[in-house]
RODO-2510 file (C-alpha; in nm, 4 decimals, decimal comma):
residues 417
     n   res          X          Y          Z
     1     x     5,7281    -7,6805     7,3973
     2     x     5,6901    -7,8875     7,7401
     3     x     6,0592    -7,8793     7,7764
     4     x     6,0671    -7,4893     7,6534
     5     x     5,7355    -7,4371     7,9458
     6     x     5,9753    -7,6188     8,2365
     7     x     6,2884    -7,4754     8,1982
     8     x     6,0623    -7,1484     8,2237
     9     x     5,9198    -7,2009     8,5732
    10     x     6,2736    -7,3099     8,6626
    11     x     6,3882    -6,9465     8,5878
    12     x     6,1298    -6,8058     8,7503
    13     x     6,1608    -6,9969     9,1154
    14     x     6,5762    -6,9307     9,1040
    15     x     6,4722    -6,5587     9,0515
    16     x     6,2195    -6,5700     9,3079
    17     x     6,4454    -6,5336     9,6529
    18     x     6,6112    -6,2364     9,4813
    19     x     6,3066    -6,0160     9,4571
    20     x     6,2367    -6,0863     9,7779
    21     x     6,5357    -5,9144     9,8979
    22     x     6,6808    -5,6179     9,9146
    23     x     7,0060    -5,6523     9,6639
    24     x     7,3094    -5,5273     9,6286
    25     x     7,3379    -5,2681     9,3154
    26     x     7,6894    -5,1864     9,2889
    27     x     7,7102    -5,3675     8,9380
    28     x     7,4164    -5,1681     8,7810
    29     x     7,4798    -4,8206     8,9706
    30     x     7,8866    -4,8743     8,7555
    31     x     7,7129    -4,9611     8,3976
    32     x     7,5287    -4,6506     8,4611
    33     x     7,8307    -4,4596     8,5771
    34     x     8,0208    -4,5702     8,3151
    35     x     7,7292    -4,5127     8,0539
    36     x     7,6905    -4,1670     8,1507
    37     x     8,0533    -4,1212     8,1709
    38     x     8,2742    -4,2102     7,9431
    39     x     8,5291    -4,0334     7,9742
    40     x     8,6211    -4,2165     8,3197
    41     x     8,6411    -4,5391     8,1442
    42     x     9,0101    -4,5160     8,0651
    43     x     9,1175    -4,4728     8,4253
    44     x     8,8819    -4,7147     8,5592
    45     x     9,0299    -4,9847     8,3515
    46     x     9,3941    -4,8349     8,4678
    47     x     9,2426    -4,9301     8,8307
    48     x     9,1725    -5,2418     8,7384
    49     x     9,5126    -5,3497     8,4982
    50     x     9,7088    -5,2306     8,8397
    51     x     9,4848    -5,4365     9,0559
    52     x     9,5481    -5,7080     8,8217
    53     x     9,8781    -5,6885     8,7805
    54     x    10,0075    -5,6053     9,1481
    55     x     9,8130    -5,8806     9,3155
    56     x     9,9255    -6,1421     9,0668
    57     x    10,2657    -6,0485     9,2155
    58     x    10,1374    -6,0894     9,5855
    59     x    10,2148    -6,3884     9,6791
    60     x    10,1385    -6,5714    10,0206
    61     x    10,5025    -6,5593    10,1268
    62     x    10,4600    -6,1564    10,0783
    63     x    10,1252    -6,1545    10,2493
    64     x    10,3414    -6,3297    10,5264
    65     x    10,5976    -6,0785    10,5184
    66     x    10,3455    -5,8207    10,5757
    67     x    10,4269    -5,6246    10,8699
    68     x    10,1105    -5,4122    11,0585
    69     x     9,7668    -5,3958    10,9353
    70     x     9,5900    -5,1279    10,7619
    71     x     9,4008    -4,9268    10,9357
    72     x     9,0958    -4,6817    10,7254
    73     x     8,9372    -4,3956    10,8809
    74     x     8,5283    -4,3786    10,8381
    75     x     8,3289    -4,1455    10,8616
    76     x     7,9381    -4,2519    10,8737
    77     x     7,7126    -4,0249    10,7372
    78     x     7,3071    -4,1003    10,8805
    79     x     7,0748    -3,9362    10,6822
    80     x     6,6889    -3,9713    10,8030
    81     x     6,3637    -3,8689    10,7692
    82     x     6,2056    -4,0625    11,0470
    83     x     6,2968    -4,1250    11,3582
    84     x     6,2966    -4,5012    11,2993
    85     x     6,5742    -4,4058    10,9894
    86     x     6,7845    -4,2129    11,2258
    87     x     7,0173    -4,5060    11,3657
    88     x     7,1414    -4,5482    11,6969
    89     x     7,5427    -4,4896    11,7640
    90     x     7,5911    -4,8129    11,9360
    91     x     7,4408    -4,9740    11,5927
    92     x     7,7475    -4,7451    11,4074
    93     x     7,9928    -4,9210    11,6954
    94     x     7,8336    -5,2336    11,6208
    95     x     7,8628    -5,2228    11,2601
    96     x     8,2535    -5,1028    11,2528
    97     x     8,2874    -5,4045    11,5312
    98     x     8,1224    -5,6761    11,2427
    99     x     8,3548    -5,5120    10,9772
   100     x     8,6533    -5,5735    11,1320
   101     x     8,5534    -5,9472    11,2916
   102     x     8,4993    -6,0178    10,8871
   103     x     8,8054    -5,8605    10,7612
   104     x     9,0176    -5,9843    10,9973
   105     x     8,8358    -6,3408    11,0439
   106     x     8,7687    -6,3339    11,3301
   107     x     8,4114    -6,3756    11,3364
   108     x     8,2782    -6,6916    11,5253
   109     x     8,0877    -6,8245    11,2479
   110     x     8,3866    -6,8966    11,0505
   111     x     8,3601    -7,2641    11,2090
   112     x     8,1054    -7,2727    10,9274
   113     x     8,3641    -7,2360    10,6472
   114     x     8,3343    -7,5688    10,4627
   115     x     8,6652    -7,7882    10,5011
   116     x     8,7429    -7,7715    10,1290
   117     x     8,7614    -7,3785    10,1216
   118     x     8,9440    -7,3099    10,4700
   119     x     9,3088    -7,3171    10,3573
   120     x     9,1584    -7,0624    10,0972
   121     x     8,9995    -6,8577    10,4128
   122     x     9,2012    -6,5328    10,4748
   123     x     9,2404    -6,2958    10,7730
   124     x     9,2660    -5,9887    10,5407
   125     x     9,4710    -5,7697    10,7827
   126     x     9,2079    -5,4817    10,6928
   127     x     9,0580    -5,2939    11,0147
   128     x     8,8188    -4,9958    11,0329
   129     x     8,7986    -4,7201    11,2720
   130     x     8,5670    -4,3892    11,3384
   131     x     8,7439    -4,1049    11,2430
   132     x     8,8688    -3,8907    11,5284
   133     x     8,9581    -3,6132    11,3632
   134     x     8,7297    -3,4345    11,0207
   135     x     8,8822    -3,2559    10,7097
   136     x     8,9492    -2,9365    10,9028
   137     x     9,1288    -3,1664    11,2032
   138     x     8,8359    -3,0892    11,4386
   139     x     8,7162    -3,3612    11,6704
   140     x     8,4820    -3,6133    11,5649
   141     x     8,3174    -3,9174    11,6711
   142     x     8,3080    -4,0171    11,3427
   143     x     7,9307    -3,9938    11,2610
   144     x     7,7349    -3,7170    11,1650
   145     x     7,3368    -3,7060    11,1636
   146     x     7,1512    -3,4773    10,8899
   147     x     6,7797    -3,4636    10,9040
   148     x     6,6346    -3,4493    10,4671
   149     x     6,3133    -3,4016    10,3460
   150     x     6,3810    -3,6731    10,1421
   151     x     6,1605    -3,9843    10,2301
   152     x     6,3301    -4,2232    10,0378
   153     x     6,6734    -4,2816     9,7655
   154     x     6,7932    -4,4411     9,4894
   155     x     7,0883    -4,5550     9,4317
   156     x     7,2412    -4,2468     9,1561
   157     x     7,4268    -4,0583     9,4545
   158     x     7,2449    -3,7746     9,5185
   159     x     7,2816    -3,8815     9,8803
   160     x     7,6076    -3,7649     9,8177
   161     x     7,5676    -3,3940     9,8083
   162     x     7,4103    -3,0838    10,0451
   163     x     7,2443    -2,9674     9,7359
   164     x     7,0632    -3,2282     9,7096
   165     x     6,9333    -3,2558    10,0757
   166     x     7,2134    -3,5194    10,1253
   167     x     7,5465    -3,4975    10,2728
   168     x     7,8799    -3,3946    10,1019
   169     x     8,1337    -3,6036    10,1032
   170     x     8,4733    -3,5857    10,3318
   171     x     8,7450    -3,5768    10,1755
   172     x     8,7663    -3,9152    10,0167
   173     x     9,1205    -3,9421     9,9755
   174     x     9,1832    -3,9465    10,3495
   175     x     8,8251    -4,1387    10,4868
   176     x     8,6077    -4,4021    10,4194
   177     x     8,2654    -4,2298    10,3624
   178     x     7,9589    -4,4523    10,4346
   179     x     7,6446    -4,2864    10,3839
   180     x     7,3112    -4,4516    10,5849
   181     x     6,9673    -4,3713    10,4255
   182     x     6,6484    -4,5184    10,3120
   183     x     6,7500    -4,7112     9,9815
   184     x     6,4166    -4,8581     9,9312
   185     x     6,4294    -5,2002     9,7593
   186     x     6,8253    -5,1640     9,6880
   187     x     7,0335    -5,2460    10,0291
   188     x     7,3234    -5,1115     9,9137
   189     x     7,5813    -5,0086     9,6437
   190     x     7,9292    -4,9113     9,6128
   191     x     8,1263    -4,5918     9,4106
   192     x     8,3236    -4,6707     9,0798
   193     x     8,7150    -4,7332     9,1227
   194     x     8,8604    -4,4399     8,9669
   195     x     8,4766    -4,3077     8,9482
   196     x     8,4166    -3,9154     9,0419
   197     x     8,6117    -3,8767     9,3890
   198     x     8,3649    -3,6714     9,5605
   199     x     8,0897    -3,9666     9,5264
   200     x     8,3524    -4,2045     9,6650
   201     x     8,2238    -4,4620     9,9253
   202     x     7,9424    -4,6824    10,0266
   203     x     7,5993    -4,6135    10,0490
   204     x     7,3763    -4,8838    10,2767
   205     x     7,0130    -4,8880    10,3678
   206     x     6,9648    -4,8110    10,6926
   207     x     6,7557    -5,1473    10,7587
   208     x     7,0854    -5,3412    10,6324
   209     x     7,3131    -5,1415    10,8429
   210     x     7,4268    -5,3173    11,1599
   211     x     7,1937    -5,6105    11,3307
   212     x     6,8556    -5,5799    11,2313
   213     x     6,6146    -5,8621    11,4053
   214     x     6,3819    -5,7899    11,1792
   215     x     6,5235    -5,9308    10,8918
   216     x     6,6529    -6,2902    10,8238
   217     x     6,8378    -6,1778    10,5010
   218     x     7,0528    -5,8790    10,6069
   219     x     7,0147    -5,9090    10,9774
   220     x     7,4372    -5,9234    11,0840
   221     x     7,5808    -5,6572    10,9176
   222     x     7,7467    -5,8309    10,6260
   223     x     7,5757    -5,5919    10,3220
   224     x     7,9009    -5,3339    10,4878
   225     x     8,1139    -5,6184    10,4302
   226     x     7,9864    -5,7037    10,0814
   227     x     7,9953    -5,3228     9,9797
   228     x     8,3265    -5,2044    10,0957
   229     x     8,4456    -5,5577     9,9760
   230     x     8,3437    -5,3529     9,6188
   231     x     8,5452    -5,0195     9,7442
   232     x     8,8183    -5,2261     9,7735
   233     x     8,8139    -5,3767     9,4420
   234     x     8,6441    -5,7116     9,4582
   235     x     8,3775    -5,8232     9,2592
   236     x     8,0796    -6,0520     9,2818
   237     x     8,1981    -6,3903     9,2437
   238     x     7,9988    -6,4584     8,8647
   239     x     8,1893    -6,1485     8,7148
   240     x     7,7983    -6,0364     8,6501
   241     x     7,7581    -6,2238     8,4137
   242     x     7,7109    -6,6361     8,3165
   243     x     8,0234    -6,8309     8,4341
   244     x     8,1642    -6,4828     8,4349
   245     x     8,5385    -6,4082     8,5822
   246     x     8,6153    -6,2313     8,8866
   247     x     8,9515    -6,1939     8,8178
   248     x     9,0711    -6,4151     9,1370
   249     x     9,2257    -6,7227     9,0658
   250     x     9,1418    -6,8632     9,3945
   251     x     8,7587    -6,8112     9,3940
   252     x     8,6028    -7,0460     9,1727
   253     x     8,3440    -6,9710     8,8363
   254     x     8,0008    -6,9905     8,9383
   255     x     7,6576    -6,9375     8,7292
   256     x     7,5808    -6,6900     8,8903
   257     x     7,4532    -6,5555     9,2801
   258     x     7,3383    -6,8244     9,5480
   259     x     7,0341    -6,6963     9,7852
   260     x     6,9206    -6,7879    10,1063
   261     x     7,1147    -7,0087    10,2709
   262     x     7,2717    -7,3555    10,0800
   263     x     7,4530    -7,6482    10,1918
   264     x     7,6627    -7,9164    10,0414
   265     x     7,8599    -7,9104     9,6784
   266     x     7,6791    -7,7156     9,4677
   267     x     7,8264    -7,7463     9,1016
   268     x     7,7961    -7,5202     8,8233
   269     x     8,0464    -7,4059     8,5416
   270     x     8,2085    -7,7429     8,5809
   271     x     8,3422    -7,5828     8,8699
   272     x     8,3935    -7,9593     9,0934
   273     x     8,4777    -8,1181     9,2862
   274     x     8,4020    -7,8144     9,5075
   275     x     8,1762    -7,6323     9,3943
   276     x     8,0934    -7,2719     9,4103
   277     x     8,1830    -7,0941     9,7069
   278     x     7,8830    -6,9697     9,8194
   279     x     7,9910    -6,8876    10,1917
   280     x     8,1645    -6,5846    10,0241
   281     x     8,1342    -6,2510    10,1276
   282     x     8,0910    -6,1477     9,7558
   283     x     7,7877    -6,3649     9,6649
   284     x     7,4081    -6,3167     9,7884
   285     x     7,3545    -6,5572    10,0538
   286     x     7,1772    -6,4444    10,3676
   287     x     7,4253    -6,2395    10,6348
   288     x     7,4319    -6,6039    10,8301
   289     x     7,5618    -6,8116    10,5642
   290     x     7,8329    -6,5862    10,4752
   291     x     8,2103    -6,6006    10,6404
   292     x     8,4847    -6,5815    10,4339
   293     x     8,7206    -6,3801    10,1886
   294     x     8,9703    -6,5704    10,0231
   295     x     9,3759    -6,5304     9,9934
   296     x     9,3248    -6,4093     9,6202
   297     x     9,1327    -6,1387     9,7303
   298     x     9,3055    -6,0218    10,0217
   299     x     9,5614    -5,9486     9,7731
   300     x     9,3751    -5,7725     9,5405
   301     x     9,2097    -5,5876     9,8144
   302     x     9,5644    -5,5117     9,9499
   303     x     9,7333    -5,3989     9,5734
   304     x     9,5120    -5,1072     9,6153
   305     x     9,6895    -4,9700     9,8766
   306     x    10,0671    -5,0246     9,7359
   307     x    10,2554    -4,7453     9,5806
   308     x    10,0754    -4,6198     9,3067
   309     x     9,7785    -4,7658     9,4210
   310     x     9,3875    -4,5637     9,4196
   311     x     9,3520    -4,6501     9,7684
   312     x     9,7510    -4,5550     9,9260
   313     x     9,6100    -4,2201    10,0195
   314     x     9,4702    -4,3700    10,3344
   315     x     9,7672    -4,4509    10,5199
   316     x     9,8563    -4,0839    10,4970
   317     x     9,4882    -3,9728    10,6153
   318     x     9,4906    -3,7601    10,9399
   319     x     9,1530    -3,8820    11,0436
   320     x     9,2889    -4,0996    11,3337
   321     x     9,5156    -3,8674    11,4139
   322     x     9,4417    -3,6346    11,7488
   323     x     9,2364    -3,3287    11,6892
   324     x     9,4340    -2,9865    11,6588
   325     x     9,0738    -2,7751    11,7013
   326     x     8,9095    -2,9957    12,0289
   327     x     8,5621    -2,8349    11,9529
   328     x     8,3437    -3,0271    11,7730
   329     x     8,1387    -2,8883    11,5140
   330     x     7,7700    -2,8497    11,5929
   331     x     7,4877    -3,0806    11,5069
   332     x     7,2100    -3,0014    11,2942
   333     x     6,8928    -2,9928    11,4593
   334     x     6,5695    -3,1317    11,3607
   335     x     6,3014    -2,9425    11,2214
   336     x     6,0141    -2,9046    11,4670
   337     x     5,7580    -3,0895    11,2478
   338     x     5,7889    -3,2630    10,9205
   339     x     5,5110    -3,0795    10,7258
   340     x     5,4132    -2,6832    10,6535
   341     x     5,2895    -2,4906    10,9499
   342     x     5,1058    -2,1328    10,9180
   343     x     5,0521    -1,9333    11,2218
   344     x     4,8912    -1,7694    11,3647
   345     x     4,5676    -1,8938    11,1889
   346     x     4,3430    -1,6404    11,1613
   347     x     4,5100    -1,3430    11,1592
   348     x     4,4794    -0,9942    11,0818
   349     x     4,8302    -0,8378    10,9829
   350     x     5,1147    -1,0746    10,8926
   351     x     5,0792    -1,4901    10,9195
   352     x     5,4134    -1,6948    10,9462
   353     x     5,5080    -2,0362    10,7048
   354     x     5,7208    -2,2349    10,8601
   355     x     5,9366    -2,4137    10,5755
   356     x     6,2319    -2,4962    10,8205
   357     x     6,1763    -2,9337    10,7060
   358     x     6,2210    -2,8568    10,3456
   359     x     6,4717    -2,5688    10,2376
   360     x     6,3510    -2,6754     9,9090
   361     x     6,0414    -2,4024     9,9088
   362     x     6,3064    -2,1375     9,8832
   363     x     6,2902    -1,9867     9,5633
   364     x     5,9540    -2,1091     9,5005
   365     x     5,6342    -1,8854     9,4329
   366     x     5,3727    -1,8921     9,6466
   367     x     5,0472    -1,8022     9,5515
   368     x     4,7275    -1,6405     9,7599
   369     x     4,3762    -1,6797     9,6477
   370     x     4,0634    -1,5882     9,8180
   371     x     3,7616    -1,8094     9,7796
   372     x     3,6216    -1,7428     9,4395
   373     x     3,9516    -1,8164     9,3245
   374     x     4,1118    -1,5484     9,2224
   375     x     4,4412    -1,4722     9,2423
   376     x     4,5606    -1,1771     9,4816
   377     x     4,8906    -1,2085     9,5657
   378     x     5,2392    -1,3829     9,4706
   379     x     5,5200    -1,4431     9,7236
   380     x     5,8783    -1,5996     9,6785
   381     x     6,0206    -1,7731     9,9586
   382     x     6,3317    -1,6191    10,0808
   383     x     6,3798    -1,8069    10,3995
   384     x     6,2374    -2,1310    10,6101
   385     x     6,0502    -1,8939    10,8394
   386     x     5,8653    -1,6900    10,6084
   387     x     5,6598    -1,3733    10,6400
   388     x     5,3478    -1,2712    10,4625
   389     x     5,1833    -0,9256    10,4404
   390     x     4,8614    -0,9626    10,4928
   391     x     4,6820    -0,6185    10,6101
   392     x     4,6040    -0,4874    10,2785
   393     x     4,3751    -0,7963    10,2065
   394     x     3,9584    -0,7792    10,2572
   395     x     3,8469    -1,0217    10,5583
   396     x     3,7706    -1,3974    10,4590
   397     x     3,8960    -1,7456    10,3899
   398     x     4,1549    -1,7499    10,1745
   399     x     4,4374    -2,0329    10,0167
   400     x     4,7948    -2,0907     9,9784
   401     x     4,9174    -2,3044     9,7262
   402     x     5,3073    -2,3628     9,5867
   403     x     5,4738    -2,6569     9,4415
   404     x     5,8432    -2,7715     9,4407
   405     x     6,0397    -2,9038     9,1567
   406     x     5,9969    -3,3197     9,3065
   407     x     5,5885    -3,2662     9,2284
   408     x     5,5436    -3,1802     9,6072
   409     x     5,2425    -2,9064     9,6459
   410     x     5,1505    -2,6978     9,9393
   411     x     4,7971    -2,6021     9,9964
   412     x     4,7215    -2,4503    10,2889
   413     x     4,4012    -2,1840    10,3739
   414     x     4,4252    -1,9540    10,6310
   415     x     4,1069    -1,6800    10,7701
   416     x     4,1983    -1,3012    10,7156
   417     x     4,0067    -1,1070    11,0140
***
């Protein structure tokens, strides 16, 4: 029982650092993907069997032989409801800048790469760019901004679509889509390979995205690196589960994630003399403890893009390509306040609802009652500035009230004179 009571609290401290983070989720957004649809399961595996099988042919002496690097368009996708959530584009330049310093190794704290691991270190001859040019080849910087009434995500994709109050996708074929929001406790996930292709790409919370000082976890933009480390076919180093496989011969078993930020040999799965590799871009250590990808999967990473491969698409992608159409299409504005607004209060004829933060009320009944309670008029929204009749109602205090499909209610009261 003693022994039973330790081995308890032992659990419970290695779990602690975890919860105290913001995690990745790719692992349990694809057991849900894959739960809910089957039918993909055949040509995710097919993903993975070519993976398999085309980087166990690519050898160093090929990766040597590798002439030019691969270049992938992205398009970044901010999606806010604050002003705080509504990034900066010098934090989108400095988060493409970290990306490609970590895919390329050429970040300065690869000094830090333990001696035993560096000949396994690889420069990945990966690089990222903002598209110039969007699926209808007008210009772009690359990043588009969409106000949503949404105040906060979770990680099933509905990010992912205008219907939603998200973002559609670009066409994924030809760009790397990485949508910003407010993920809550998740800081970020990656699609399925061979998944849906109009959910395909990253999704990172904006307080993970880019330098953040105030965070000590995720503060160097390294979740990017960890995530579209997924997109391009790696997995965490445990294989998600005990002693698990990653299928990389170079990376080696581990229990499971390391946290915060270890030092020394740290030996599990009778994985010595070295140890696990911890400094890996695919385990959980914090953003400063984290600086390398390894040979094995630089090739896996790399298969993807061969003939035949789910990722080949790219090098054909017009996104960096010079704009035929030079005008850019037009930003969306934000609302004018976060919240309903009737106007003019009182009023004697007509008052206005302004809906514009929330096309969401469209559709929805809204109903009038004056101040016994009764009911005296219904109204369906048709628009986000909408107009209510009002003359043929007796002078008093009277109250709106509505509620949208999320739970959200409206109650409002307005004075008839």
């Amino acid at each position: 029982m003693k022994t039973g009571i330790i081995l308890f609290f032992l659990l419970l401290l290695s779990i602690q650092p975890i919860a105290a983070q913001k995690i990745c989720n790719t692992y349990s957004y694809s057991q849900s993907i894959l739960t809910h649809q089957p039918q993909i399961r055949e040509k995710v595996l097919a993903v993975e069997n070519f993976m398999a099988n085309h980087a166990g042919r690519f050898t160093q002496e090929q990766q040597k032989m590798q002439s030019g690097i691969i270049t992938i368009p992205v398009v970044v996708h901010v999606i806010y409801h604050t002003q705080e959530e509504k990034i900066s584009e010098a934090k989108v330049y400095e988060q493409i800048k970290k990306l490609n310093e970590c895919f390329r190794r050429q970040n300065a704290d690869t000094v830090k790469t333990p001696d035993r691991f560096k000949p396994l270190a690889a420069d990945c001859e990966i690089e990222f760019k903002l598209a110039i040019s969007d699926s209808r080849r007008r210009g772009t910087d690359g990043i588009t901004y969409h106000y949503t009434p949404i105040r906060e995500w979770e990680a099933n994709d509905e990010m992912k679509f205008a219907t939603s109050m998200g973002v559609d996708a670009w066409d994924t074929k030809s760009y790397l889509n990485i949508w910003v929001c407010n993920l809550g406790s998740v800081a970020g996930y990656s699609s399925v390979l061979g998944g849906p292709e109009n959910v395909d790409g990253v999704v990172i919370d904006y307080t993970a995205f880019g330098k953040n000082p105030n965070s000590g976890i995720t503060n160097l933009g390294k979740t990017a690196v960890h995530e579209i480390g997924h997109w391009l076919g790696l997995k965490h180093l445990w294989g998600d589960e005990h002693c698990g496989d990653d299928g990389i011969d170079d990376t080696p078993r581990q229990a499971g994630y390391n946290v915060g930020c270890p030092s020394g040999i740290r030996i599990s799965c009778n994985n010595g003399p070295n140890g696990d590799m911890y400094m890996n871009y695919m385990d959980f250590t914090n953003d400063a403890c984290m600086n390398m990808f390894t040979q094995g999967q630089k090739a896996r990473m790399l298969s993807l893009f061969e003939s035949g491969g789910i990722r080949q698409s790219l090098l054909l992608s017009k996104g960096l390509d010079k704009p035929l159409i030079a005008e850019s299409p037009a930003p969306d504005n934000d609302p004018k306040w976060l919240e309903v607004k009737i106007f003019p209060n009182p009023a004697s004829s007509t008052i206005t609802i302004d809906l514009s933060y929330d096309i969401r009320w469209i559709g929805k009944n809204i109903k009038i009652f004056n101040i016994q309670g009764q009911l005296v008029k219904n109204v369906i929204v048709s628009s986000r500035i909408q107009e209510i009749d009002i003359s043929h109602l007796q002078p008093g205090m009277y109250f709106l009230a509505a509620k949208k499909d999320d739970g959200e209610s409206m109650r409002q009261r307005f004075i008839k004179l």
